[in-house]
Structures are given as structure tokens and as C-alpha cells.
N, C-alpha and C positions, 0 to 999 in steps of 0.2 A: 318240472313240467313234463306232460306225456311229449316222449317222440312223435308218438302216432297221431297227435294233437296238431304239433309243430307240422308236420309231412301234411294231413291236412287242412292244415291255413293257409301252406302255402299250394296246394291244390285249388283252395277256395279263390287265392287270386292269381292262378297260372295266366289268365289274358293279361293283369300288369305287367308280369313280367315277361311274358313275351312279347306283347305290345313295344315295353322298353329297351328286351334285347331288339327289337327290330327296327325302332330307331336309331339306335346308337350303332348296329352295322351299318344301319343308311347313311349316319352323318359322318364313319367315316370313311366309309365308300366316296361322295364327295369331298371330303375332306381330301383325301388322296388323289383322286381325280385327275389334279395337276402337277404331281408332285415331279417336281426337277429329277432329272438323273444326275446322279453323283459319280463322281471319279477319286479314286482311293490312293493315296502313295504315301509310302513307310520308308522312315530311315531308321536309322538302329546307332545308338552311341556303347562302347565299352567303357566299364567306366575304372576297371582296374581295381575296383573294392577286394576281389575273389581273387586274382588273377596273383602267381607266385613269378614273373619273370619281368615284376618290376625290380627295379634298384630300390635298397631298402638300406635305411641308415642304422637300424637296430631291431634286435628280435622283435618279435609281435604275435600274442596269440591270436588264433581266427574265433572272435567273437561273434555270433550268431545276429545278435541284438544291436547289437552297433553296426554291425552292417545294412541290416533293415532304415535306423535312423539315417547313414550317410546316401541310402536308394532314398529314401523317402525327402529328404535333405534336397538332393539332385533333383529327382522331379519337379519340387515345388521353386527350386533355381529357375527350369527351364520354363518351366507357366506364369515364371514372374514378370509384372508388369514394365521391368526394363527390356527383358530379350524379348518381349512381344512387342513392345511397343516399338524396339527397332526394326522388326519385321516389318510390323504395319508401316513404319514409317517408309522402309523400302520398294515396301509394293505400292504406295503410295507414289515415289518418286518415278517407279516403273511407268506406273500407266498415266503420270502426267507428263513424263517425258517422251513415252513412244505414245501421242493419242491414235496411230494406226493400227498399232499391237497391244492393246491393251490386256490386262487379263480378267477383268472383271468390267464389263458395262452395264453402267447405270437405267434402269425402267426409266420407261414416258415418265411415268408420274416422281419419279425423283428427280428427274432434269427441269420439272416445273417450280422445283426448291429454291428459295432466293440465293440460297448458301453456292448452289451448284451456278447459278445464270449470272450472279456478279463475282465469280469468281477472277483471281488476278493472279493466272497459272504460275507467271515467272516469278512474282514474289513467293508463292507459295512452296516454289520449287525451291526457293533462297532460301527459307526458314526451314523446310525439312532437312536440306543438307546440312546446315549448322546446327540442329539439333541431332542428325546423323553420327556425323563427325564428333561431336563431342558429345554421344551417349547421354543427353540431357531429354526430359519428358516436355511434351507440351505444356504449359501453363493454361489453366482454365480460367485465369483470370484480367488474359491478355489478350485482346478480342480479338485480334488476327490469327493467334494462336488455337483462340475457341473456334473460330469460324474453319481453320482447317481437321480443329478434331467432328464438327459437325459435315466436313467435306468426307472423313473416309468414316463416318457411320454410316453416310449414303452408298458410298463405297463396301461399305460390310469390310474392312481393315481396322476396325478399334478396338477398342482392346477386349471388352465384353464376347463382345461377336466371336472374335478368333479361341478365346480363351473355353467358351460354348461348345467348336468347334472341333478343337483340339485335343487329339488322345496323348497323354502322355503316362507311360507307368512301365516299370519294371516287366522283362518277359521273365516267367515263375524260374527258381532254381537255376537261373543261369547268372552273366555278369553285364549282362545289356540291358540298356533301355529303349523300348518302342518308343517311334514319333510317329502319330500316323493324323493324317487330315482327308478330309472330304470336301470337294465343290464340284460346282457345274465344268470348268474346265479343268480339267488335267495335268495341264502345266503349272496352272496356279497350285493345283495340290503339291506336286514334284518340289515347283520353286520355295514355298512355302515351310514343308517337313526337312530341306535344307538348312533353309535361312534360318531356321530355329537353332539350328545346330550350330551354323555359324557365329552367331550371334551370343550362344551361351557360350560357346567357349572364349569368344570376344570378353564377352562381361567376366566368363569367370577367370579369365587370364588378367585381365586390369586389378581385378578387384583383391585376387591372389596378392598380388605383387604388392597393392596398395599398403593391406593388412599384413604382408611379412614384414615391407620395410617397417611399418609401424610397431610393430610386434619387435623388430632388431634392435630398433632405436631403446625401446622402453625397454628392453631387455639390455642394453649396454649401459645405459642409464642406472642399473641396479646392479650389472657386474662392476662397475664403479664404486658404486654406495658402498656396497659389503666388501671388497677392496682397503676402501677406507678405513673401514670399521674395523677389520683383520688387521690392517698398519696400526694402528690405534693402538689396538688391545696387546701387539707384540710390543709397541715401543713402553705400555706400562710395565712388563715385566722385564725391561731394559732398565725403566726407572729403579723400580724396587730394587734391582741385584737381582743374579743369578745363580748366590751363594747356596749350598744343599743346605736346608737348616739341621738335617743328620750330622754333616759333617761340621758345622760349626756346634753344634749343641757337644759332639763328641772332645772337640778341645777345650769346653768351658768346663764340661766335667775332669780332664786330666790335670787341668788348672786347683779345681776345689779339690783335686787329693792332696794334687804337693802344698797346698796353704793349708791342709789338716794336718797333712803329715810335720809340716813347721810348728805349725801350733802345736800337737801334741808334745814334738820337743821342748817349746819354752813352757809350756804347761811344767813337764818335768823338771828341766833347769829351776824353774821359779820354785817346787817342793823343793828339792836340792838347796835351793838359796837362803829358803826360810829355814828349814832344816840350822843347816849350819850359821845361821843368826842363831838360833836358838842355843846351839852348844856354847857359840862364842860366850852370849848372856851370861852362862849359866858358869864358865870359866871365871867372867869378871866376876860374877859373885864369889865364887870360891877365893879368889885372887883377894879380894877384899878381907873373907875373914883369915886370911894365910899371908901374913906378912913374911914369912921365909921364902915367900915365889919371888922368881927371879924376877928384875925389872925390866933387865937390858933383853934386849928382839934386836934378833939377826938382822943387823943393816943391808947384808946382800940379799938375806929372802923376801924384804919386805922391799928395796929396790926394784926386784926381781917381779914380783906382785905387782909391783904400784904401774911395768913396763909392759904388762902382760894385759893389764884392762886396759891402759891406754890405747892398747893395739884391738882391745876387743871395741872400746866406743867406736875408736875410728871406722872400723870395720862396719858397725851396725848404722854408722851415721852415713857411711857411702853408698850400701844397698838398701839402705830408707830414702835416699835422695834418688836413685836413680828407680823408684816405680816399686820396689820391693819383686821384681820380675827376672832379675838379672842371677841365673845359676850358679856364675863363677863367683860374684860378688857374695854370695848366699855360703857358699863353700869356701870361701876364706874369713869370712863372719864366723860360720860354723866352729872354723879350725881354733881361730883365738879365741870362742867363748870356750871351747872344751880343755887347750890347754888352759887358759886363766883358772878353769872350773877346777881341774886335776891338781895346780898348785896350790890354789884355796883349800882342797880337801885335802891335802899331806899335812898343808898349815894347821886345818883345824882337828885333826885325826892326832896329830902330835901331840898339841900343844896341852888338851889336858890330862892325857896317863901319863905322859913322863916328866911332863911339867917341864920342857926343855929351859936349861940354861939360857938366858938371851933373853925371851920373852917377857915382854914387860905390859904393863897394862898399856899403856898407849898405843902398842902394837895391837893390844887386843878391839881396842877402843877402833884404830883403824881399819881394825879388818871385818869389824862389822859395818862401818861405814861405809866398806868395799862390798858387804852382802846385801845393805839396803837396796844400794847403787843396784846392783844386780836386779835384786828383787822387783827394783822398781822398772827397769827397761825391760823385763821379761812379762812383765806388767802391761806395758806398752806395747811391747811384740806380738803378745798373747790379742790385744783390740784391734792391734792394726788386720792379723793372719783374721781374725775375726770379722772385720768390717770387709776385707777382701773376700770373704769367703759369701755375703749378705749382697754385693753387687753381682759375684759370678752368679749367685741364683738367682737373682734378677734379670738377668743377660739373658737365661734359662727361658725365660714366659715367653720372653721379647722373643728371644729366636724361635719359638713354638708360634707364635702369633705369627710374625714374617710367612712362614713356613704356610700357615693356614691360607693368609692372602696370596702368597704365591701359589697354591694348588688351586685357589679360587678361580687366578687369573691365569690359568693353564688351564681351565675347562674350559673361562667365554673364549679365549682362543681357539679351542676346539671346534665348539657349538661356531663362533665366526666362520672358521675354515669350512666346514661341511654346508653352512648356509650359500658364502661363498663359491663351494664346489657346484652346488647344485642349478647356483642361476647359471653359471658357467656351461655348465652342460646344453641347458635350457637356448641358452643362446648359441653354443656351439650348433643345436639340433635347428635353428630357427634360419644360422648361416646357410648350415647345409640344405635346409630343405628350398631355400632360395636356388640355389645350385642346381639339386635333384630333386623334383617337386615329388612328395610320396602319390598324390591322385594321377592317374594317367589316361585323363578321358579322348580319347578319338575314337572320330568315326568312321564303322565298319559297313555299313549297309547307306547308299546313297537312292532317293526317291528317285522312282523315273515315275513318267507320265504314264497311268493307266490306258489300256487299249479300249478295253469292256467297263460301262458302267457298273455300277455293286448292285444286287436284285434290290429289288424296290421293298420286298416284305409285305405290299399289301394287302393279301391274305392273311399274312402273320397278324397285321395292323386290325385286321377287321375282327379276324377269329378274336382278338384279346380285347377290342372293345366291345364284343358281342359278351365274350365268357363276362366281364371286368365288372359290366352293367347288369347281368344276370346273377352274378354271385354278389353285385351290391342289392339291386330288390330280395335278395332270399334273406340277407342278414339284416337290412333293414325292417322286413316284415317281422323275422323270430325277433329282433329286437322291441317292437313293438308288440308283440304277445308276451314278450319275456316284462315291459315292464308294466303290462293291463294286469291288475290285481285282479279281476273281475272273475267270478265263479262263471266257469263256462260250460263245464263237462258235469253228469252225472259222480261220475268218478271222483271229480276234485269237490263236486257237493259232501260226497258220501268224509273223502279225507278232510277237507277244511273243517263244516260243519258239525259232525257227528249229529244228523239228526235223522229221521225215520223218513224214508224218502217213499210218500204215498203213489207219486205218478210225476211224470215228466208232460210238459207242452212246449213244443215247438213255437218256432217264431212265425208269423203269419200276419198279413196286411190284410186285416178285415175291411178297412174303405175301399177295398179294390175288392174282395169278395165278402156280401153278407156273410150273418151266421148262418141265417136261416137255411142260406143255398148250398153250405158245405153239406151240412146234411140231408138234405132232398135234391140238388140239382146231382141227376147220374151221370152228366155229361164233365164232373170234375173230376178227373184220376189224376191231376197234378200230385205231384211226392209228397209237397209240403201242406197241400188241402187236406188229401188223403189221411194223413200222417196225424193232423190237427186231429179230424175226425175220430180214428182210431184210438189214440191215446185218451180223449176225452173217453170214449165207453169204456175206456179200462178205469179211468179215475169213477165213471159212475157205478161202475161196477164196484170197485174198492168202499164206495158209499153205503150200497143197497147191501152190502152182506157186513155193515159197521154195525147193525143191528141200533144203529144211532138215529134219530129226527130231527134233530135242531142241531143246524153246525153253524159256527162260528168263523167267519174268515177273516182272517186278520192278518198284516205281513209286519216284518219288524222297520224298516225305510216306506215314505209316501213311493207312488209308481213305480210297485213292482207288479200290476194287471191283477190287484182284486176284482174290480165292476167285472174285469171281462172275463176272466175265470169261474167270477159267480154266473156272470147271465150263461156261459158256454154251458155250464154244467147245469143249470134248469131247463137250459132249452134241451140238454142230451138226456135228462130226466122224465121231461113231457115228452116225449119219442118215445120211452118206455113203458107209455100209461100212467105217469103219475104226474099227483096235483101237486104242486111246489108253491110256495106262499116265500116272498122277499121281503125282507122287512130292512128298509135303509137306516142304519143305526151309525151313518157314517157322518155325526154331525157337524164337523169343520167343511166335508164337500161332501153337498146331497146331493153326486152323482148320478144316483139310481132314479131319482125322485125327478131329477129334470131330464134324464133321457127316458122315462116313461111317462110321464106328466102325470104321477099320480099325487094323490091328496095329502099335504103336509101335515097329517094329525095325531103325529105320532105322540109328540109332547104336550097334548093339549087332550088325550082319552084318557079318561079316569072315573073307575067305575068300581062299585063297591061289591058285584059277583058278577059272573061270566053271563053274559047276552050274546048268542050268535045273531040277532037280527042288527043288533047295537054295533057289534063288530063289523058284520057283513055291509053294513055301509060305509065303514072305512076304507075297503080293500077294494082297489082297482086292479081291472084285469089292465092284461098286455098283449101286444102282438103276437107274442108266445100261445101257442096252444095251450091250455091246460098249468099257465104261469099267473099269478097275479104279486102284487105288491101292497106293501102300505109303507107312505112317504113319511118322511121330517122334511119341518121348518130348516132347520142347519143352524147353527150357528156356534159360537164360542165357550162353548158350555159343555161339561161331560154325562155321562148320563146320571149317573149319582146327582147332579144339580137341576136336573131338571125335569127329571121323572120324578113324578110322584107315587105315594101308594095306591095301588090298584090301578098303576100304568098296564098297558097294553102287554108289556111282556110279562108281565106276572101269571097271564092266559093263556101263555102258548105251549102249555100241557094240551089245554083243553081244546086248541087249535087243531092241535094232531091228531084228534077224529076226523077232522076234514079233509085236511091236509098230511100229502106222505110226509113230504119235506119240508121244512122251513129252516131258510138261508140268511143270515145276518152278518153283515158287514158292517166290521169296525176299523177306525183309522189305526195308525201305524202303532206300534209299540216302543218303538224306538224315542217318539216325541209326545205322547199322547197314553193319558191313565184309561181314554174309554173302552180298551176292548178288556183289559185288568176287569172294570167295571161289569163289564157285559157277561162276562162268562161263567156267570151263577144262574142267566136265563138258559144257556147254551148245554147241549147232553155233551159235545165236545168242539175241542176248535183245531183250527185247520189252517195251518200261514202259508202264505206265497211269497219267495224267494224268486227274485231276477237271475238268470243269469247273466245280466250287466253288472250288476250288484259285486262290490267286496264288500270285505266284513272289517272291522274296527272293534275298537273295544265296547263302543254300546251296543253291538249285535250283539258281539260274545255276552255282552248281560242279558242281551234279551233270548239269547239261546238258552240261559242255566235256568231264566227262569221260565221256557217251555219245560225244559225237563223235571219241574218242581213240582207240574202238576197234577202227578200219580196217575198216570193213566186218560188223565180229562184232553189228552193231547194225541192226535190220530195221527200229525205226521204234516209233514210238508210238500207241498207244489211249486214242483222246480221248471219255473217260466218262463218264455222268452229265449229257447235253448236252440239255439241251429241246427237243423236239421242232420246235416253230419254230424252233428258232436251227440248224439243222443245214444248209438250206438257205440259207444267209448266205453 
């Protein structure tokens, strides 16, 4: 949209809107009129967020953003409905207790209140001090209770009012908070930006103390719990044993050497035993085919032998009884198998190369029976050092497993302690802040009673309802042009439309002035009479050199001012010396035919060649100089339906020796095939466009199809255009 559009529309209604700036400074010029003078007084709290010379229980960085929330925190403490509403409730108690010094008195018309006239001061005094004293709010569903919160609304002490009232907020970049209030008296401001202050630290000093011991409590309640759970977790690795499984796994492996290292010897002994069973064997055979071997065997070697295993069972039967673990018992076992073993081997190394004298079979017979004997304990020695060696590796997993759950349960002991450590802390920090509280709010600046009232602003008040209401009518006006789709400017014809813009007409109230008069009365130099006037000779003039006779006027929507576009430009035609002939071809409204009263015979002449006498009885003149017409019937029919051949426009070639011009009007294009129909009578046509008018998608059809028809199209009148906007 043009700026220069917008700048003047709102030219065009400069008297609304100064009409309405000059109300709205008059109302509230009386608006302010009576405005009370006000009395100002600030106190100021530190509240120690910033500040480094508090006592501090542990480092702390200065966080930016957390500080903002413990100001913002703070503020909304202090505007909270318990420290206001002790306030109220104190100036409350004030002025019902001193009624000679009060600090706020009640209007005539609030003393005619039934709340304020059956009032029952000393009760009322009795319920605000016990709600005083014990920081508790009025009940609103306690009708004594209601009736005195309806006492200080009258009073202006409730809690809305004050909260309205009431400046509270951070002063920028420093560590204080402003309290500032306003009223008609001054003392009440003073006592009030006090009483706040005392009152929050009231509440936030109760409230403090409430939520720590709460906080101690629940927090000694869980240095307990995990207490517990640490005793717990230590006394199961009490249970288990605290044995290293390194150091036990290390003695079960020194154990499986020396029962290999056993084993491997009676391994050997037992070859050794079979061995010499073997020679023995092999002796008695020889002995058998050798009847010159001696029979008789050494009575003492064989005594000797029989005293030597004796000594070795015993031996093996006393460290088999006592666990097979005993070293000395192992080493005197040792002693007597090796010497029995050495005697056995001289006996059998002997006995067949030299075939000792003595040796007898029976002897031989015996001393195999002494290497079975052997064979077979070494036998047994060998399962047992074996089976000992199958439980030490089994000892093995077991002490690797022990080992695993005990590392297990030396972590949760861990993980316990440090859970432990932590609430410990927690609560140590919760002790101490009971102690030394980290917040260290007091106050530094104390309200006194203003001397001078605060200016009033009413100038300010009036200047910004004067500006407030004038820059609402600007934006409400462009809002209103901004959402009028409506073609209003030349310009925006020429951008929307893309169509051949023949001439422009202004908007003008013809019941307030003829036509006739605009153009013969000289005593009319009004802008917009004038203007009419002008632009008409210029469209008749665009006509008279179209080198065209029969035009066509048609618009694409009903009431965009064809009737009066056509009669302007016949009547600005006959001014010219020409004859102009109208022919109403606008059959849904015959317009033309009932504002001239001429003869309806358009659809009812039909003649088989041209007669001017025939003709010239149908045509009525008009009021117009040098204009006549010829009417229709009207009705719902187009003209393809109800013209016949050798209708009347089939002759308006032959017309045009009479007549300069001849003017036909057809209804809309947008709803209506008659002007389609029409314009095979017509040399070209001619549409009129509102400037109230948008466009839609059936314009846009009925634009494409002006431009379809080669020339037979002169262009458009853009009507109805305000006077400023034509110049655009």
C-alpha cells in the first residue's frame, strides 16, 4: 500500500482524530482534577547475596544467575501475602486503637457501610491481635473474620490495595532492596515501608528456623540410616573372614608341591618294587630248572628284611593315621622305606649272579611277597598323595571365590562410607547454618515521613492521553485501509488490474447537485464539482477521437455507476453539438427506460429493412439537449433470447447517419452473458470499475476475457475515486 495513500487518509480524517485527541485530554484533565496528593517514603533492606564480610561456612563461587533468583526470591517474600497481610493487619490495630490518631480516615460514603456502622471495635481488636501474634491470615469463611477483612478494604489495608501500592524491587547493581510506598498521609507511608521490613524478617526468621530444624531432623534421620547400612556391610566382612585369599591360595599351592613331590617318589619306589619282583620271578624260574641252587637263605638277612618292613609299615601306618601332613612322621616313614629298599636291592642284585650259598626258594618265594607288599602300599600312597593333591585344587576355586566376594564387599563398604560421608556433611552444613545463618538481611535505610508531596504528573497524564488516543486513531485508521481490499487509487488500478485506464471519475453526490447544473451553473467552482466536470470532457474527448460510434458499457460486478457514467457522458457529448441516441439494453434493470420514461419496444421491433419513419417512432427524446433513447421491457432473459431477426440493433449502422453516438448498456459480466451477447452490435466496449470494488477470482476471468478481444476493447472507467486519490 502507497505511503502517500496512508498519509492521506489519515489527512482525510484529521478532525476524528483530533476531535478524539481532544476528548481524551479533556477527560483526563477532569479525571485528574481531584487527584489526592501523595507522600513518598523508602526504606532500603541489604540483603548480603553480594556482600564478602559475611561468615561463610565454605567456599563459594559468585554466581551471576543465582543471585538474580535469591533478589527475585526476596522480593516476592516481601509482597507476600503473610508480611502484608501483617502489616495490614497492624495498621489496622493502629487506627482502631488510637480512633483520635488514626492514619487513614474513612469517606462519608464508606461510613454509611453496614460493615463500618455495626462494627464491634473490641472484638475486632481481639481477633487481629490473635491473628497478629500468631502470624495466622484471616479466614474468609469465618463471618467475623470476613466482616473485618471487609472493614480494612474500607480502610484501603487489604491486601490487594497495598500490594497495588507497593514498590518493591532490587536497586540495579548493587546489594539492597527498595521499599517504597505512597499515600495521602505521610506517616502512614513511613510506618508502612517499615512495617514491611519488620514483618519479613519476622516471617523470614520463623520460617528460617522452621525449615532448618526440619531439614536437621531429616537429615539426622539419614546420617542414621547409612550408619546403619556402613555397620552392616563391615560386620559381613567380619562374617566372611578377613583372611588375604593371596596369602591362603600361596600355602595351598606349597602344600601341592610337597604331595607331588611324595608322589613322584613312591611313583619311583613302586618302578623299583616291580622291577625287582620281576628279577625275583625270573630267579625262581631259573631256581626251578637248576636243582644245584642252593636252598638254604640267610636266616639273619632274611630276619634282617622281615625287621626292616616291619618298621617301614609301622611308619607308613602312623603318618596315614595322623592326616598324611605331619613332616617328621613323613621323614621317618622316608628313612625306613629307603633303608628296607637298599636291603631288598643287595638281596636281589645278589642273589642271581652269584647264586649265593643260603638262598633258597622259599627265601625267594618270600621276598617277593615282601615286593608285592611293597608294590601294593606304594600303590596306595601313590591315590592317597593323589586324592590330597584333587581337594588342595579344589581349596584353590574356593579361595579365588572367597577372595571375589570379599572385594565385592569392600567396594559396598566403600560406596556405604562415601554415601555416609556425604549426608554427614550435609547435615554438619545444616547444623552450622542454624548457628551462622549464610543470608544476612538488615535494614539499612529507615522511612521517615515526606515533607513535600511527589508532583502530580498531570501534564505528563494529559500529554500521554492526548499522544496514547491519537496514535490509537492513526493505527486504527491504516488498520482499516490496510484490511479494505478495495481498488482506490489510479495506481493501484493500473498494479492490481492491468487494464488500459481510459479516464478516471471522481466521487460526487448528484441528489445534492444535478447533472445538468454541473455543467452550466458558473456559480459551481467546488473541487469535486469542478473535477467531475473536467475529467468527463477528457473521457469525451478520449471518445470523439476513438474514431468509434457505438460503445458498449458494461462493468464486470452490478453498481459500479454505468446509468450514470453513460447519461454524464451523453449529456457532456450534447454540449459538444452532438446527437447521442441511448439504447437500454440492460434487461434484468431498465434503469434508463424508468429514469426517462421512454418507450419499452426494444424487444418487440422487428423489421425486415431499415425505415427511419418506423424507427423514429420508437425513440424518445430526454431532458438532455440533443439526447434521446429507446427503452426495454426488462426482464430475465438475455438478449440472444429475445431478440429476434431484424431486431432493432441489427440497424444501428444505419442509425449513425443520424446519430454521432450511440450508447448501450449491458448488465454485469461477472453474473450475466448479455453484454458477451451485445457486442457484435457494438464498434467497441467500454467497462466501469468502482473504486469500492476488489477483485476476486471472477474478475480476474472477466479481465482475461477483456483482453481476448483484439482490439474491440477501448479501456476502462475508473469510478467512484476520491477526489485526493486521483492525483496518486
Amino acid at each position: 500500500m502507497d505511503l502517500i495513500y496512508l498519509f492521506k487518509s489519515l489527512l482525510r480524517r484529521k478532525w476524528l482524530i483530533i476531535i478524539s485527541t481532544f476528548i481524551a485530554v479533556l477527560a483526563a484533565f477532569l479525571l485528574t482534577l481531584n487527584q489526592e496528593k501523595l507522600y513518598k517514603s523508602v526504606s532500603q533492606i541489604a540483603t548480603g547475596y553480594t556482600m564478602s564480610d559475611q561468615v561463610k561456612l565454605k567456599d563459594e563461587s559468585f554466581n551471576v544467575y543465582e543471585i538474580d533468583v535469591k533478589f527475585n526470591n526476596a522480593v516476592e517474600a516481601i509482597k507476600s501475602p503473610r508480611v502484608l497481610g501483617m502489616t495490614g493487619y497492624s495498621l489496622m490495630l493502629h487506627d482502631l486503637e488510637n480512633p483520635d490518631k488514626p492514619y487513614r480516615v474513612p469517606s462519608v460514603e464508606d461510613r454509611k457501610n453496614p460493615v463500618y456502622r455495626k462494627l464491634n471495635r473490641q472484638k475486632a481488636i481481639e481477633i487481629l491481635t490473635k491473628k497478629y501474634n500468631e502470624e495466622q491470615l484471616l479466614s474468609s469463611f469465618d463471618p467475623r473474620e470476613r466482616e473485618i477483612q471487609e472493614l480494612m478494604m474500607i480502610y484501603r489495608y487489604d491486601l490487594e490495595t497495598m500490594r497495588n501500592v507497593l514498590y518493591v524491587g532490587r536497586v540495579q547493581r548493587t546489594d539492597y532492596i527498595d521499599i517504597q510506598y505512597r499515600s495521602i498521609n505521610p506517616e502512614l507511608s513511613a510506618y508502612i515501608v517499615n512495617q514491611v521490613v519488620t514483618e519479613f524478617m519476622r516471617n523470614y526468621e520463623s520460617s528460617r528456623n522452621q525449615q532448618t530444624v526440619q531439614n536437621i531432623e531429616t537429615l539426622k534421620k539419614l546420617v542414621d540410616q547409612k550408619r546403619e547400612e556402613l555397620d552392616a556391610k563391615i560386620g559381613n566382612i567380619k562374617t566372611m573372614g578377613t583372611l588375604d585369599a593371596t596369602v591362603e591360595s600361596s600355602n595351598t599351592l606349597e602344600q601341592i608341591s610337597n604331595f607331588e613331590s611324595r608322589l613322584a617318589d613312591e611313583k619311583a619306589i613302586l618302578n623299583s618294587a616291580q622291577l625287582a619282583s620281576q628279577q625275583v620271578t625270573q630267579r625262581l624260574s631259573e631256581m626251578e630248572r637248576s636243582s644245584s641252587q642252593n636252598a638254604a637263605s640267610t636266616n639273619s638277612a632274611n630276619s634282617e628284611l622281615a625287621t626292616l618292613r616291619e618298621k617301614m609299615n609301622d611308619a607308613s601306618n602312623e603318618y596315614q593315621s595322623k592326616g598324611g601332613t605331619d613332616p617328621e612322621l613323613y621323614n621317618k616313614y622316608k628313612k625306613a622305606r629307603n633303608d628296607y629298599s637298599a636291603k631288598l636291592m643287595a638281596i636281589a642284585s645278589a642273589a642271581p649272579s652269584a647264586a649265593s650259598p643260603g638262598t633258597t626258594r622259599a627265601d625267594l618265594q618270600q621276598k617277593k611277597s615282601d615286593l608285592d607288599l611293597q608294590v601294593r602300599s606304594a600303590q596306595q600312597n601313590i591315590a592317597f598323595y593323589e586324592q590330597k593333591i584333587r581337594q588342595l585344587n579344589g581349596s584353590m576355586g574356593a579361595a579365588a571365590s572367597r577372595g571375589a566376594n570379599n572385594l565385592a564387599l569392600q567396594k559396598e563398604v566403600e560406596l556405604a562410607q562415601q554415601e555416609y560421608e556425604s549426608i554427614k556433611s550435609r547435615y554438619d552444613a545444616a547444623v552450622n547454618n542454624k548457628i551462622a545463618p549464610m543470608d544476612n538481611f538488615h535494614q539499612i535505610l529507615y522511612g521517615q515521613p515526606a515533607v513535600e508531596p511527589e508532583p502530580s504528573k498531570r501534564i505528563i497524564i494529559i500529554a500521554m492521553a492526548g499522544m496514547a488516543v491519537a496514535v490509537f486513531c492513526c493505527i486504527l485508521i491504516i488498520f482499516l485501509e490496510y484490511i479494505d481490499v478495495s481498488i482506490k487509487t489510479p495506481t493501484q488500478f493500473l498494479r492490481i488490474l492491468e487494464l488500459k485506464l481510459l479516464g478516471v471519475v471522481n466521487r460526487i453526490n448528484l441528489k445534492k447537485t444535478p447533472l445538468e447544473d454541473i455543467f452550466t451553473d458558473p456559480t459551481l467552482k467546488q473541487h469535486d464539482t469542478a473535477a467531475f466536470r473536467e475529467l468527463l470532457r477528457k473521457l469525451r474527448f478520449e471518445m470523439e477521437h476513438s474514431g468509434k460510434k457505438i460503445f458498449l458499457l458494461t462493468s464486470g460486478k452490478p453498481g459500479e455507476g454505468k446509468s450514470t457514467i453513460l447519461k454524464a457522458l451523453a449529456y457532456s457529448l450534447s454540449l459538444s453539438h452532438k446527437k447521442v441516441l441511448i439504447i437500454d439494453t440492460q434487461f434484468p434493470h431498465n434503469t434508463l427506460t424508468q429514469e426517462f420514461e421512454a418507450k419499452p419496444v426494444l424487444e418487440s421491433f422487428n423489421a425486415n429493412e431499415f425505415n427511419s419513419e418506423e424507427i423514429a417512432d420508437l425513440i424518445s427524446p430526454t431532458a438532455m439537449p440533443n439526447v434521446f433513447i429507446i427503452g426495454c421491457e426488462g426482464g430475465e432473459y438475455t438478449p440472444a433470447e429475445i431478440l429476434k431477426p431484424g431486431n432493432l440493433l441489427e440497424y444501428l449502422g444505419a442509425l449513425t447517419r443520424e446519430y454521432d453516438y450511440i450508447l448501450l448498456e449491458g448488465a454485469a459480466l461477472n453474473e450475466r452473458a448479455d453484454s458477451k451477447e451485445l457486442m457484435q452490435y457494438a464498434d467497441t466496449i467500454i467497462t466501469v470499475v468502482s473504486a469500492r470494488s476488489g477483485v476476486n477470482q471472477t474478475d480476474r476471468e472477466t479481465i482475461s476475457f477483456l483482453h481476448s478481444l483484439n482490439g474491440k476493447f477501448s479501456g476502462a472507467i475508473f469510478n467512484f475515486v476520491e477526489p485526493e486519490n486521483i492525483d496518486l
